[in-house]
DRENBAMAR-283622 format. One record per residue (C-alpha): residue in one letter; x, y, z. Coordinates in steps of 0.1 Angstrom, whole numbers, padded with zeros to 4 digits, always signed. Layout:
! DRENBAMAR-283622
AXYZ;...
This chain:
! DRENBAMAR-283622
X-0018+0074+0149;X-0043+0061+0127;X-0050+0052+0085;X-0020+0070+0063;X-0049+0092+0043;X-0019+0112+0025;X+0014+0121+0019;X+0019+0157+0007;X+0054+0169-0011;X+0054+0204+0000;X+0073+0234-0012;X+0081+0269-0006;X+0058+0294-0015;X+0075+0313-0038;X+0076+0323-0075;X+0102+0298-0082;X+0082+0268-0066;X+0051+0282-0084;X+0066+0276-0117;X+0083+0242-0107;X+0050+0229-0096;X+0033+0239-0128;X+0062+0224-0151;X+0050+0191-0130;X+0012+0196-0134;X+0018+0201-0175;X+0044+0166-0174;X+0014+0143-0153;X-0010+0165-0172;X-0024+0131-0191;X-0023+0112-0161;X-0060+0101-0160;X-0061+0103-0119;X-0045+0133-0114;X-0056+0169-0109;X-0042+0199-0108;X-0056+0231-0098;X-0024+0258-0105;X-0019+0254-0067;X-0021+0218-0057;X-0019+0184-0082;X-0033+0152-0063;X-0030+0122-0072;X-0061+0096-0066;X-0053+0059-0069;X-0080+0047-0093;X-0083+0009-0079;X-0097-0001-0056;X-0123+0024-0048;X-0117+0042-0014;X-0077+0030-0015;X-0056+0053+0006;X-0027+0072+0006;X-0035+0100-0024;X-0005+0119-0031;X-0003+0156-0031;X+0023+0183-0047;X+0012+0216-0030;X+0031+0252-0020;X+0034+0257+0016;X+0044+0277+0049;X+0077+0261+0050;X+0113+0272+0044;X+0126+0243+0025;X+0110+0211+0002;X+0094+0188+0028;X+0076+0154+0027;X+0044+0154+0052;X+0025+0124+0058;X-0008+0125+0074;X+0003+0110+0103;X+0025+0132+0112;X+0061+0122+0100;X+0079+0147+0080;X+0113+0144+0058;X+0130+0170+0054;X+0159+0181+0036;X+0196+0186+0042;X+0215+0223+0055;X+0234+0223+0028;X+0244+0206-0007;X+0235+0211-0044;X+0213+0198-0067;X+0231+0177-0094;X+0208+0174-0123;X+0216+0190-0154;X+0183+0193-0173;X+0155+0218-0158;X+0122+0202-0151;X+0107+0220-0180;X+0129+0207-0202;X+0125+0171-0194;X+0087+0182-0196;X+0090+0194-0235;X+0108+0159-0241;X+0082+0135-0230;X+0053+0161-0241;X+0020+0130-0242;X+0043+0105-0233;X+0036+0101-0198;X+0006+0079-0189;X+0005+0069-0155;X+0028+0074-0118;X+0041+0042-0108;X+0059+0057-0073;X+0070+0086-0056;X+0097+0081-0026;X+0126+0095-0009;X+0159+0079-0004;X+0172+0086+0031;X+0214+0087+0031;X+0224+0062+0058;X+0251+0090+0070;X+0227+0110+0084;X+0201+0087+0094;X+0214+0064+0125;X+0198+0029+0125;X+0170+0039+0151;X+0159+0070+0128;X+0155+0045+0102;X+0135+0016+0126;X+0114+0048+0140;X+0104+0058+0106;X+0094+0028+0091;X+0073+0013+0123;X+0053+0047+0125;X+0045+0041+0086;X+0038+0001+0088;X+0012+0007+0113;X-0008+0032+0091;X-0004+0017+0056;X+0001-0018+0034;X+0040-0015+0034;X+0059-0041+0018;X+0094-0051+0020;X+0111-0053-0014;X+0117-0095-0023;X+0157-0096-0035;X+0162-0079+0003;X+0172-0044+0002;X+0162-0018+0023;X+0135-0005-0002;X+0102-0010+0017;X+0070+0003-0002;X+0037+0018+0003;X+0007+0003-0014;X-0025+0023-0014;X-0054+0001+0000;X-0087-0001+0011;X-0092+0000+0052;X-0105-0038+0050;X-0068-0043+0035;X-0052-0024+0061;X-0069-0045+0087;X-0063-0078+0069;X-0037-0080+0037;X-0042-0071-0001;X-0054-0099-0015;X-0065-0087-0052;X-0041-0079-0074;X-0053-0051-0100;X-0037-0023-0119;X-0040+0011-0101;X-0026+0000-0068;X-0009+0040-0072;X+0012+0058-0067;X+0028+0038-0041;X+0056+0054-0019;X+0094+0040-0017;X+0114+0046+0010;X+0154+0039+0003;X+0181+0032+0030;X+0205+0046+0011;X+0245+0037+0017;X+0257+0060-0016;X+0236+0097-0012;X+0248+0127+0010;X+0213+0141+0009;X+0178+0130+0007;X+0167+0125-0029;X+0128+0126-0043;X+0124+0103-0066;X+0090+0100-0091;X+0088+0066-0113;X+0063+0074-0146;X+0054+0052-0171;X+0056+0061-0199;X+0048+0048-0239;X+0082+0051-0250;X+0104+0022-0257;X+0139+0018-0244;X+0154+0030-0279;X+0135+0062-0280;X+0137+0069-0240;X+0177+0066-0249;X+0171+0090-0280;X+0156+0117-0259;X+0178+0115-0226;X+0215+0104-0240;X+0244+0105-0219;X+0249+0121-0194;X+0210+0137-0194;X+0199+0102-0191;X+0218+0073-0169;X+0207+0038-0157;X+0212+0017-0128;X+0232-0015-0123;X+0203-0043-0128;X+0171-0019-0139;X+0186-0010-0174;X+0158-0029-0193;X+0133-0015-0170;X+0138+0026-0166;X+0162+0054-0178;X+0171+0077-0149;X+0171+0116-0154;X+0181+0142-0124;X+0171+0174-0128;X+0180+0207-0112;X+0159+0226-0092;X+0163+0260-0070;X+0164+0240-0034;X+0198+0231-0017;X+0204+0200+0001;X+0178+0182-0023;X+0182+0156-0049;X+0151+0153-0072;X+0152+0127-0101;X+0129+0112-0124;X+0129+0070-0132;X+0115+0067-0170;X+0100+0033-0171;X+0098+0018-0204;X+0067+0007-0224;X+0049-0025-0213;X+0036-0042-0243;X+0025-0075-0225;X+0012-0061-0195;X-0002-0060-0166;X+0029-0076-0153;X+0028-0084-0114;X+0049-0056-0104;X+0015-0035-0121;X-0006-0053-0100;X+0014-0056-0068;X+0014-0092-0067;X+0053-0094-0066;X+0060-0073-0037;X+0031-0087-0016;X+0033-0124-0025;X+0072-0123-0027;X+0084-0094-0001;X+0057-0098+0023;X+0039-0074+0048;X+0063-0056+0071;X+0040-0051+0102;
């Protein structure tokens, strides 16, 4: 199968899509290791040098939102369903306008009512034996993807630096219908202002992460979808060992 090199969110070619994807480019437009080129945005983990997978956002020859990696596993979306945000993309784009500095993760949660136990084992063996995966240390199904070097592949991370991203989440998840894309971003806000510009209901939290991110969905033109956006707070004693990795390899472990 070989090394996980990429994996590539993929839409449909159409105006629509067009105009999503540039909303995204402008939002990660002061993201330091990304690029975008009106057709394609990549994103290029800056540390270590030569760390794989890069992320990509491109338009495609396919009927509905996909997730490729390079190794050949796809996610795909549901038949049917609605998207449930209430802000549009360029809106939540307006309100964090230079706010957003960096892309912690990118992932998809997979509903456990339409993905049987062996879907789930299938997946993630075919993606622990071409990346650094990592199971998540308080023990839910949230295993991650942590771009690294081929020597780290081989062998384990061992050095813990800031720019480990973005890493990719994959989420059993008991409570969704249909698969949800989810994009972490730090950002220079504090909790107070992130509350200020996302209230109730634009904004939510989860139970346990409310000191860490505010949670906004958004809608989008794509059925059977859910896209949302996890606004982490501003770190002001940083790097903290989530930055650096540190916690999910030295307390989850390597799922191999």
């Amino acid at each position: 199968m070989g090394r996980l090199t990429s994996i590539a969110f993929r839409l449909p070619a159409t105006p629509e899509s067009c105009a999503w994807l540039g909303e995204l480019g402008g939002l990660l437009a002061d993201v330091p290791y990304g690029e975008f080129t009106g057709d394609r945005l990549t994103l290029t983990p800056p540390a270590p040098a030569g760390a794989l997978p890069v992320t990509e956002f491109s338009l495609a020859d396919v009927r509905t939102p996909e997730i490729a990696l390079s190794t050949g596993v796809t996610f795909g979306v549901s038949s049917s369903g609605a998207s449930a945000g209430l802000l549009e993309l360029a809106d939540v784009r307006r309100r964090l306008a230079g706010h957003v500095r960096r892309v912690d993760h990118t992932g998809v949660n997979l509903p456990r009512s339409t993905t049987s136990p062996a879907q789930w084992e299938h997946l993630l063996g075919a993606i622990t034996s071409a990346a650094t995966t990592y199971r998540y240390p308080t023990g839910e199904d949230w295993p991650f993807v942590l771009p690294s070097t081929e020597a780290e592949l081989a062998s384990d991370i061992r050095a813990f630096v800031v720019g480990r991203e973005p890493r990719f989440e994959l989420v059993y998840d008991e409570w969704r219908t249909q698969p949800e894309w989810q994009f972490a971003l730090f950002t220079d806000l504090t909790r107070a202002e992130l509350e200020t510009l996302f209230p109730e209901p634009f904004g939510t939290t989860f139970p346990g992460l409310e000191t860490i991110f505010r949670v906004v969905a958004i809608r989008h033109p794509w059925p059977g979808l859910g896209i949302r956006f996890d606004l982490c707070y501003r770190v002001d004693d940083g790097p903290t060992d989530w930055e650096t990795g540190e916690w999910l390899v030295t307390e989850g472990g390597r799922i191999r």
